[in-house]
C-alpha positions in Angstrom: 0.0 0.0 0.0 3.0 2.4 1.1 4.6 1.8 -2.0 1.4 2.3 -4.0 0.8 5.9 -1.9 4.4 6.5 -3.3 4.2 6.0 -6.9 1.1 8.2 -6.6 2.9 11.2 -5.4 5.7 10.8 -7.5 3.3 11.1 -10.7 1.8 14.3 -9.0 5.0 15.5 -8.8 6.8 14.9 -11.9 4.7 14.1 -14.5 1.6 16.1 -14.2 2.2 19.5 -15.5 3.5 21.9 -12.7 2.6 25.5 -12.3 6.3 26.5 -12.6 4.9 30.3 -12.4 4.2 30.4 -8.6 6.4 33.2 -7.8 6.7 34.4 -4.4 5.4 38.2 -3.8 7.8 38.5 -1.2 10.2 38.4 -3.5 8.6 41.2 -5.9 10.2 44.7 -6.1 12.4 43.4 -2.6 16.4 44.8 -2.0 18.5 41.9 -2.1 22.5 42.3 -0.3 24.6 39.3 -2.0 27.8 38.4 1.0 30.7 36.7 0.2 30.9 34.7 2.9 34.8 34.5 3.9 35.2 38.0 3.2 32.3 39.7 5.1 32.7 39.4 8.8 35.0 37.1 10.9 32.6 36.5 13.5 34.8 33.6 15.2 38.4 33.7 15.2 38.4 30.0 16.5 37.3 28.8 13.3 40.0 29.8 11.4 41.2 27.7 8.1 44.2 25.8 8.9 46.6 25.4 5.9 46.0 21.4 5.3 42.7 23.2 4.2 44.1 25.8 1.8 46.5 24.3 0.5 45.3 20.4 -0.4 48.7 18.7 -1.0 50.5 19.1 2.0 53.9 19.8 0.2 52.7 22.7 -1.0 52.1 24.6 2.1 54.3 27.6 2.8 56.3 27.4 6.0 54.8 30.3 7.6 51.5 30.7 6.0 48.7 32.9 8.4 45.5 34.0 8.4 45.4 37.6 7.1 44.5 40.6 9.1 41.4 41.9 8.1 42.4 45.3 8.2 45.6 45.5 6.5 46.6 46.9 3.1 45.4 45.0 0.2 48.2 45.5 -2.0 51.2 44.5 0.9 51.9 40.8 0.6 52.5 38.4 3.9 56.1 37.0 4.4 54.5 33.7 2.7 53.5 35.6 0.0 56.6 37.1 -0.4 58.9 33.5 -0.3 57.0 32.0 -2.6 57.5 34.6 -5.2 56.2 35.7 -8.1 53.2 38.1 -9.0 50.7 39.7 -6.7 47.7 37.7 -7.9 50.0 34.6 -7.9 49.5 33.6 -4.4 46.2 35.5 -3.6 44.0 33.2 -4.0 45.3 30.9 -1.3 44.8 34.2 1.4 42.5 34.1 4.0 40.5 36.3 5.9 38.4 34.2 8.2 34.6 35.2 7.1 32.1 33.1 8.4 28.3 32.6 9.5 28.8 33.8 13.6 29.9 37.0 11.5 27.1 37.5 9.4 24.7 36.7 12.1 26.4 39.4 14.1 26.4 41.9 11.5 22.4 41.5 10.4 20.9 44.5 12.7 23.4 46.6 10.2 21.4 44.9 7.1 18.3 45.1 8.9 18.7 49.4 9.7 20.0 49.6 6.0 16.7 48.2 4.7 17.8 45.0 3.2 14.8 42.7 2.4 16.7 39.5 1.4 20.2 37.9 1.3 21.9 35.9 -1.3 24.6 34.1 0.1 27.6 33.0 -2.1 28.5 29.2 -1.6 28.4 28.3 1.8 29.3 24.1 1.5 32.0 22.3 2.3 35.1 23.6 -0.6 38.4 24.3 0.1 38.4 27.3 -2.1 37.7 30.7 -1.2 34.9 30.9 -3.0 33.7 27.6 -2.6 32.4 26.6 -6.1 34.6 23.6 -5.6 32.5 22.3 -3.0 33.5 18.9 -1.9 30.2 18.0 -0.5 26.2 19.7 -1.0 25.4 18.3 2.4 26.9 20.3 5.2 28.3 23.9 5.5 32.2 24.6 5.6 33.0 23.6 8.6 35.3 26.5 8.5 32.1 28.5 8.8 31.2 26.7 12.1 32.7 26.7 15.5 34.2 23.6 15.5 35.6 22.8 12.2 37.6 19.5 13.6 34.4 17.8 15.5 32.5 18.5 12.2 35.1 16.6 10.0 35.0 13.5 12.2 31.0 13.4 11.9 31.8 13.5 7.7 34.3 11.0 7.6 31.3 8.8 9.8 29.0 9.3 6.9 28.0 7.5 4.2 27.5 10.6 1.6 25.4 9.0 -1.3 23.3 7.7 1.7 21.1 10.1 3.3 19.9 8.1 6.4 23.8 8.0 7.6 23.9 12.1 7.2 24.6 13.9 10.4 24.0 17.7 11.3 27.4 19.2 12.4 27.7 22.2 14.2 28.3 24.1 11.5 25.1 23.0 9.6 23.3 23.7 13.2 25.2 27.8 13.3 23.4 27.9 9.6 19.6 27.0 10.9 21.0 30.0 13.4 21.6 32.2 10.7 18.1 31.2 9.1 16.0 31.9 12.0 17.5 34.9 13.0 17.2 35.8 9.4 13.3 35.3 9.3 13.4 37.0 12.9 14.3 40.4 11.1 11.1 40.0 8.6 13.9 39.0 5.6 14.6 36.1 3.2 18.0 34.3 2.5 19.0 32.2 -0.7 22.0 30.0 -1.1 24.2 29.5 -4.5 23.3 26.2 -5.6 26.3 24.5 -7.4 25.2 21.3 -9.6 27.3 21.9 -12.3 30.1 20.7 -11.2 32.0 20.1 -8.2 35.5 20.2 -6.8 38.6 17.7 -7.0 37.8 17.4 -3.1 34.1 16.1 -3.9 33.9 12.6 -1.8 32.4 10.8 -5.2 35.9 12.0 -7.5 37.8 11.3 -4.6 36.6 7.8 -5.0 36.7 8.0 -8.7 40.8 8.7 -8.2 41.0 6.1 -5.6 39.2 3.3 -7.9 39.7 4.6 -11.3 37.2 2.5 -13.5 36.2 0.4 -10.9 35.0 3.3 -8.7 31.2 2.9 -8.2 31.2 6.8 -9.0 32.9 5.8 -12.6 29.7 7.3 -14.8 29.5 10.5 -12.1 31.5 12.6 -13.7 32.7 13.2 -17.7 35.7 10.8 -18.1 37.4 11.0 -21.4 39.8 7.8 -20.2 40.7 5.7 -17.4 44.1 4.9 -16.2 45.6 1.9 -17.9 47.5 0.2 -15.2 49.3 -1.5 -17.2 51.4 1.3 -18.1 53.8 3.8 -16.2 52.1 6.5 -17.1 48.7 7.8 -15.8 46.3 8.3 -18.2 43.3 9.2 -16.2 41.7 12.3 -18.0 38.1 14.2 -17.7 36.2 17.1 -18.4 36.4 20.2 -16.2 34.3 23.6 -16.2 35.7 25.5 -19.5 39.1 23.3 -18.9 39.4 24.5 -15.4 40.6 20.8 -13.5 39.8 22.1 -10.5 36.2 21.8 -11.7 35.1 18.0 -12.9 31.7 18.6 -14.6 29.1 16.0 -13.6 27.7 13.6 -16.1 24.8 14.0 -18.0 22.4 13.0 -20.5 21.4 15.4 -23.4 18.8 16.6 -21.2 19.5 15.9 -17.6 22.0 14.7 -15.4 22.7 11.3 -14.9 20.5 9.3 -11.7 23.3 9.2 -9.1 24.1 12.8 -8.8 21.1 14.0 -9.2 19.6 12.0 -6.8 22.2 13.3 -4.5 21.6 16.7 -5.2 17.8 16.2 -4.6 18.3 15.1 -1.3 20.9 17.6 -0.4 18.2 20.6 -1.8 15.2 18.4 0.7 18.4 18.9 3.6 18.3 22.9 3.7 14.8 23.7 2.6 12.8 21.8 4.9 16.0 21.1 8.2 13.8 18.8 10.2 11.8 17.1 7.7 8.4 17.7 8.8 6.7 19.3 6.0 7.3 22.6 7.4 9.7 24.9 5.2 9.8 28.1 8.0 13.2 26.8 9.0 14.5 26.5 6.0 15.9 28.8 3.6 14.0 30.7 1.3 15.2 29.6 -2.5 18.4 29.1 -4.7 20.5 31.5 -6.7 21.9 28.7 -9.2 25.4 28.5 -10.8 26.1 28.8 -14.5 22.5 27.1 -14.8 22.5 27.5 -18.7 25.3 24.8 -18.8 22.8 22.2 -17.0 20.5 20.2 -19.2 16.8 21.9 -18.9 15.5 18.4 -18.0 17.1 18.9 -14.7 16.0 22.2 -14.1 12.5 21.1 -14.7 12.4 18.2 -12.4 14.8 20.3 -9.7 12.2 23.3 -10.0 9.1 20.9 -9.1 11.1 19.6 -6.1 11.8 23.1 -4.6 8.3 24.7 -5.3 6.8 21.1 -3.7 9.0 21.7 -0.6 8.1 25.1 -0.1 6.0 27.2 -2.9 7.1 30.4 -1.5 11.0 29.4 -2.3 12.7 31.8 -5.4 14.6 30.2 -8.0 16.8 32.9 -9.7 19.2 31.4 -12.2 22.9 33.5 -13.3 21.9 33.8 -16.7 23.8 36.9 -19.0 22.1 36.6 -21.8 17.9 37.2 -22.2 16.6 33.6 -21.3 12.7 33.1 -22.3 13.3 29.7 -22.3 14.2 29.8 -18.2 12.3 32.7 -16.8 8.7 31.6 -18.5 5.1 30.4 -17.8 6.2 27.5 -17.7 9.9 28.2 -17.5 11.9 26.1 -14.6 13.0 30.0 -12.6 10.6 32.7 -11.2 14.0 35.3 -12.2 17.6 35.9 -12.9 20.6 38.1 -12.1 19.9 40.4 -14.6 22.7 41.5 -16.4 21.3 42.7 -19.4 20.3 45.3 -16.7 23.8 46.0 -15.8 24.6 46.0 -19.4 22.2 49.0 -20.4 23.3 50.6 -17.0 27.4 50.4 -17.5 26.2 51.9 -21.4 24.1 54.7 -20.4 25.2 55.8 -16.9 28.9 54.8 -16.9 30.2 55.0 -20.5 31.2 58.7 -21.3 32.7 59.0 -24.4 30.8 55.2 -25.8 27.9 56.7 -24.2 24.9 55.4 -25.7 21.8 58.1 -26.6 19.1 57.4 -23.9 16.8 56.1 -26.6 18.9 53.5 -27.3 18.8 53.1 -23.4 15.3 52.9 -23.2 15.1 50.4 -25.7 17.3 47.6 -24.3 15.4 48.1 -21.2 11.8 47.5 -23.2 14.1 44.6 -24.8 14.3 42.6 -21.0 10.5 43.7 -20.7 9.1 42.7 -23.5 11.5 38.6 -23.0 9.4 38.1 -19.8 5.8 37.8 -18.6 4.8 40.8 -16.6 5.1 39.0 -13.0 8.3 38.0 -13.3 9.6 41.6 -14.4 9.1 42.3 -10.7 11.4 39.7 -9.6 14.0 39.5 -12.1 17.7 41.0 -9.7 18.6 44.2 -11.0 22.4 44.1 -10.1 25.2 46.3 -11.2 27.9 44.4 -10.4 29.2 41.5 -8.5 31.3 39.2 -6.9 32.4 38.4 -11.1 33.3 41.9 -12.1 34.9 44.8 -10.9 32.7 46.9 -8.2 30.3 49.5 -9.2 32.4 52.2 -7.9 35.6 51.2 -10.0 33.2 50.9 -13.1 32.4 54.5 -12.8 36.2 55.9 -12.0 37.1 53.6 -15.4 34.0 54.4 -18.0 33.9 53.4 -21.4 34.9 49.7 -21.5 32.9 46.3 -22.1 30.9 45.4 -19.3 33.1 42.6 -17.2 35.7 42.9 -19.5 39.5 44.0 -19.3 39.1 45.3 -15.7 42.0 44.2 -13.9 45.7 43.9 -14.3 46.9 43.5 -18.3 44.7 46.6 -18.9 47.2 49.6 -19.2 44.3 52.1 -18.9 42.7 50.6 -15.5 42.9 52.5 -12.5 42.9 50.9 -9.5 42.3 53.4 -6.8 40.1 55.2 -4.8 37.0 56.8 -6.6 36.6 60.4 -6.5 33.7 62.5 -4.9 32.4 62.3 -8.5 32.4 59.0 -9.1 30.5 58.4 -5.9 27.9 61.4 -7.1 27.3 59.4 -10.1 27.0 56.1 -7.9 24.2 57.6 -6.1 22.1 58.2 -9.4 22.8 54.9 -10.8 21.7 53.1 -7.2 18.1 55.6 -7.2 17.9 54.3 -10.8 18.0 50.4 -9.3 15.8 51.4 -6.6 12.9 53.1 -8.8 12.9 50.7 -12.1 11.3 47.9 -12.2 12.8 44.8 -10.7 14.5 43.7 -7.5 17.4 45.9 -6.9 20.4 43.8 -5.8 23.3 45.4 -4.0 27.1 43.8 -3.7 28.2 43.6 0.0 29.9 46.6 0.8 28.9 48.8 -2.4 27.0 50.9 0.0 30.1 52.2 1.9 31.8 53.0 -1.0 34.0 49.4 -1.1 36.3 49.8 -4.5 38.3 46.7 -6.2 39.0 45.5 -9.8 38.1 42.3 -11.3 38.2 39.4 -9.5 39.9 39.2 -6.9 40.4 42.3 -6.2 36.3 42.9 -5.9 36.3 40.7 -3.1 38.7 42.3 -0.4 37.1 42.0 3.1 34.4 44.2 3.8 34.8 47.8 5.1 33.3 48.0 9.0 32.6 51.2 10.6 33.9 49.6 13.9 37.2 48.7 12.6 40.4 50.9 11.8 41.9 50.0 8.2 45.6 50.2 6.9 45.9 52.8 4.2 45.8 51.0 0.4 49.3 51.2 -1.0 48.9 50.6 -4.8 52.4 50.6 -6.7 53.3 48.9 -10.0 54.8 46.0 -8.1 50.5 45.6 -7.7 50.2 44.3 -11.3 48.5 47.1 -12.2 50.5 49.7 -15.2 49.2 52.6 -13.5 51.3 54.1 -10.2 47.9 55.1 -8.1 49.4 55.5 -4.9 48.2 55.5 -1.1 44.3 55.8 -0.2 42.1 55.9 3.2 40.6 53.0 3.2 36.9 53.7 5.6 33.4 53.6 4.9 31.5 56.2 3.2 28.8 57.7 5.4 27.4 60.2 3.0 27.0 57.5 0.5 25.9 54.9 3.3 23.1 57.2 4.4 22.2 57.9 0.5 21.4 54.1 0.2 19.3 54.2 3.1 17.3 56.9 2.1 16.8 55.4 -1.0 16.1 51.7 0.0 13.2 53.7 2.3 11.8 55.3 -0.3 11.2 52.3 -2.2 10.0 50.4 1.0 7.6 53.6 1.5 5.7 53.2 -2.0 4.5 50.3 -3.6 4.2 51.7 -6.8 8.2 51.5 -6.5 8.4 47.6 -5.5 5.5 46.3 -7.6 4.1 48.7 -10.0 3.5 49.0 -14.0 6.5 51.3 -15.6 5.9 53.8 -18.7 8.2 55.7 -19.8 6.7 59.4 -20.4 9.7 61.7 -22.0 13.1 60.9 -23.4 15.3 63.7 -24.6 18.7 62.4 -26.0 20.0 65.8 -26.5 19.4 66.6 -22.8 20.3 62.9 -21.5 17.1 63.1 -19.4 14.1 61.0 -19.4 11.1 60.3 -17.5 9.1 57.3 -16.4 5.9 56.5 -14.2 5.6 53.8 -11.6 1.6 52.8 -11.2 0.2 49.9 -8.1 -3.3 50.1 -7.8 -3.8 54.1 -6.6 -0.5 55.0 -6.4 1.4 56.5 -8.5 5.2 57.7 -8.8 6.8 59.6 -11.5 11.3 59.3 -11.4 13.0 61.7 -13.4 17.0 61.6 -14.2 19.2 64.1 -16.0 22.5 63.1 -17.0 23.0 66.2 -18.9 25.4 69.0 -18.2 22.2 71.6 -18.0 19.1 71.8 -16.9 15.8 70.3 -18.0 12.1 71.6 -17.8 9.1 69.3 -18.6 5.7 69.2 -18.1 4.3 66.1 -17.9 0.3 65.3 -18.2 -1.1 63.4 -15.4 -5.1 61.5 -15.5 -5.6 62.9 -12.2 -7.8 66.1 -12.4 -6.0 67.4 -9.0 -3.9 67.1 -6.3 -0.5 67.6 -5.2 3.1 66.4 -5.9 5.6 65.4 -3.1 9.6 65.8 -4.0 11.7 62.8 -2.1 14.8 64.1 -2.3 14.8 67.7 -1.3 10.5 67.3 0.1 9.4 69.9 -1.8 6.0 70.0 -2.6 3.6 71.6 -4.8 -0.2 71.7 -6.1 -2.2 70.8 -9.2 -5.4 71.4 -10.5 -7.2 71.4 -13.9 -10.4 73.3 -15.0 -11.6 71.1 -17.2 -8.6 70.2 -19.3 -5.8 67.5 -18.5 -3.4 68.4 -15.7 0.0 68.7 -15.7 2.7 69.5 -13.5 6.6 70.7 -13.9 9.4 68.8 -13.2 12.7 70.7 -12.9 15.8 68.3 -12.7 19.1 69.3 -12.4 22.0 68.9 -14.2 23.3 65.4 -13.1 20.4 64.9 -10.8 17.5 62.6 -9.9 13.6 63.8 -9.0 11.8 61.3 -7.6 8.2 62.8 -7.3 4.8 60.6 -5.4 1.8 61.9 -7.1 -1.8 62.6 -4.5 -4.7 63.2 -5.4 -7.1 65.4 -4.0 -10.7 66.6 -3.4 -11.0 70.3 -3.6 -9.5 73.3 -6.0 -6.3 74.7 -4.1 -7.0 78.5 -5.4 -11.0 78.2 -5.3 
């Protein structure tokens, strides 16, 4: 009977057609905050990775390799650094700065008073990596993360991984349900980065595949081109890894899924964190999945994986990293409810941040109507309007270096990059290009630290540790011995109040009208001579109308509104003023500024001002 109760539910599940459209209104119009874990607050100096973790061969790690200090100069290399030699970014990648969850837990009143709504979370599973897209398991959290990182590796060497009944919680996994709960305590949502593309050399089922060559019972797990002969002296063991990175094995697939063992695995390890104690009841869990490189994973997969989550919990997001416009992803009946959207940052980084490539704001407008006329209306709401990332350079660096190819030739090798501080001007334009995220449609997403004016190149250099106001900092020292062509020199490194209190204001704003977080957009005037244009935000009866100037002089408009009176409320400077109408349309005048944003909440009311 049991088994017959289970085949059932499976057809529910996965073979009846699913309403892959249930998108969470939480998650419309919200401010995300994306950390990177190991570089946002070290919360628990106990927990510190040991070199055997860093560095995986043991006859590789330096003699006196440390964890960094948090606060010192960037650019000034450790003694290990400086005995093994070479480059700056040659040994940078095996630094650490000690980030873990105790540290974001401790740091989520700040989130909460900035406004933040919801928290992407970079990988958080076991990896040796800084980054931890080489995750060596799905099941438990770093345990580097936790508080007792060597307790927690004796309960995973007890397990039997492929086997969910022999999984134990560790105390890391336990500080993450923590995190969780004092997450939903502060009314906000958290996602994780699901990785299923691929995994690390460290992965328990390569390990074995190493181990046993082709008589590994994890032999069809991953892409093999060929097996060691052992017959021969030499090794011949060979297999696919992410675009050729080794570090990477890709998982095996099908032409449209992956094969049964991994994805079984990968089901159960997406059961383990959305619903923790297996009762039916997702509040403990987390709240959806940011998903890696998902275009490279056969849709099948997506499909079934999607049916999974929204069955656990139908309130869970599913926001894929897709570049390019993906109808085939974000859909009716498309697999995500959203995705990072770059094509965002790409009109953004053309309009706002080129100078001299500057594109004419029609041309603006239209590759934003380009992203809204891909996806269904609902969606538009959800879809993360980011400007940059823990994969590019930070906003602020985009500005101070304008007119290059989003994500491209933004680090060392580029004779024109700057690498220092941003100016009081490139902070001024900051500020417009964050109100523009905050009053388009979408879900604004900001890059841990952005708001305090963090600054950084490409990768890595767009992931030094965060910037804390209760912290004292080194000065940056930038010199050509950096990598970089250009001599910058030495820079206060502290956070940015003014621009820290400019995000605020903004996020409140948005939080104070929900014709901001979930309401139609028009666009009402574009003047590409001026570089200024006008749009309307509409929810039900309220109405907003956001005006930008990126000219060099001022712009007048008058703009028709369908109500036949009222009056017109100014957020930034709270001016406000009066309409009426006599019989005609009204209209009111919108002054902006050179290099300015109005951001104006339209009332109506019942009586004639001057009667």
């Amino acid at each position: 009977m049991k088994v017959k109760i289970f085949l059932f539910l499976f057809l529910i599940i996965f073979t009846i057609p699913f309403a892959q459209n249930n998108i969470p209104n939480w998650a419309k119009g919200i401010v995300w905050y994306q950390i990177f874990p190991e570089r946002f607050a070290n919360g628990d100096s106990t927990n510190d990775p040991e070199p055997e973790k860093v560095f995986v061969s043991a006859d590789s790690i330096p003699e006196v390799w440390k964890i960094r200090k948090w606060t010192s100069n960037w650019f000034e290399q450790d003694e290990w650094e400086k005995k093994l030699g070479g480059n700056f970014n040659d040994n940078i990648y095996q630094r650490r700065y000690g980030g873990d969850i105790k540290g974001i837990i401790n740091r989520l009143d700040y989130l909460e008073e900035l406004g933040i709504g919801a928290i992407y979370l970079n990988p958080v599973f076991e990896a040796p990596s800084l980054h931890k897209y080489d995750g060596s398991n799905f099941h438990h959290i770093d345990v580097n993360f936790g508080p007792d990182p060597y307790g927690d590796r004796q309960i995973l060497k007890s397990e039997k991984p492929d086997d969910p009944r022999t999984w134990k919680w560790t105390k890391a996994d336990m500080l993450f349900l923590k995190l969780i709960e004092e997450v939903h305590k502060r009314k906000m949502k958290i996602i994780i980065d699901g990785v299923f593309n691929h995994t690390g050399t460290e992965f328990w089922a390569f390990k074995d595949l190493v181990k046993n060559g082709i008589n590994s019972v994890y032999g069809d797990w991953y892409i093999v081109k060929s097996f060691d002969d052992p017959s021969t002296t030499e090794n011949e063991f060979d297999y696919k890894g992410w675009w050729g990175a080794k570090s990477l094995p890709e998982l095996n697939r099908t032409e449209n899924d992956l094969i049964p063992g991994p994805k079984q695995y990968i089901f159960a390890s997406t059961k383990k964190w959305m619903d923790p104690n297996g009762d039916g009841d997702p509040s403990d869990g987390i709240d959806g999945w940011r998903l890696d490189v998902a275009r490279e994973i056969p849709l099948g997969f997506w499909n079934d994986w999607s049916k999974l989550v929204k069955t656990l919990n139908p309130n869970s997001v599913v926001i894929g990293e897709l570049w390019e416009l993906s109808p085939d992803f974000v859909s009716e009946h498309g697999p995500f409810d959203a995705l990072m959207n770059y094509n965002f940052a790409f009109a953004v980084n053309d309009f706002f941040i080129a100078q001299k490539d500057r594109i004419r704001v029609s041309k603006f407008v239209e590759y934003l109507m380009e992203i809204s006329e891909t996806y269904p209306a609902e969606n538009l709401h959800v879809l993360q309007n980011l400007v940059d990332s823990h994969d590019t350079d930070r906003i602020s660096s985009m500005v101070k270096n304008p007119d290059r190819k989003y994500d491209r030739d933004a680090k060392e090798g580029n004779s024109n990059y700057d690498p220092g501080k941003p100016s009081f001007e490139d902070y001024n334009l900051q500020k417009l290009i964050f109100a523009f995220q905050i009053t388009y449609q979408g879900a604004p997403m900001i890059y841990y630290g952005d708001e305090i004016g963090m600054w950084g190149a490409d990768d890595p250099h767009c992931r030094k540790p965060m910037i804390w106001y209760d912290l004292k900092y080194d000065d940056e020292v930038i010199t050509k011995d950096s990598g970089f062509e250009i001599d910058s020199g030495s820079y206060k490194v502290e956070p940015n109040f003014n621009l820290l209190q400019f995000y605020k204001k903004m996020i409140h704003i948005r939080y104070r009208n929900l014709a901001l977080q979930k309401g139609d957009l028009k666009f009402l005037y574009v003047n590409d001579g001026k570089k200024s244009f006008v749009f309307e935000r509409n929810y039900c009866d309220e109405k907003n109308i956001v005006a930008f100037n990126l000219g060099n002089e001022e712009d007048s408009i008058e703009i028709p509104v369908d109500i036949p009176e009222g009056k017109y409320l100014e957020y930034i400077t709270y001016s406000e003023n009066f309409f009426y109408s006599d019989g005609g349309n009204s209209k009111i005048e919108i002054i902006i500024p050179a290099r300015s944003v109005q951001i104006y909440q339209i009332t109506p009311t019942h009586f004639h001002l001057f009667k």
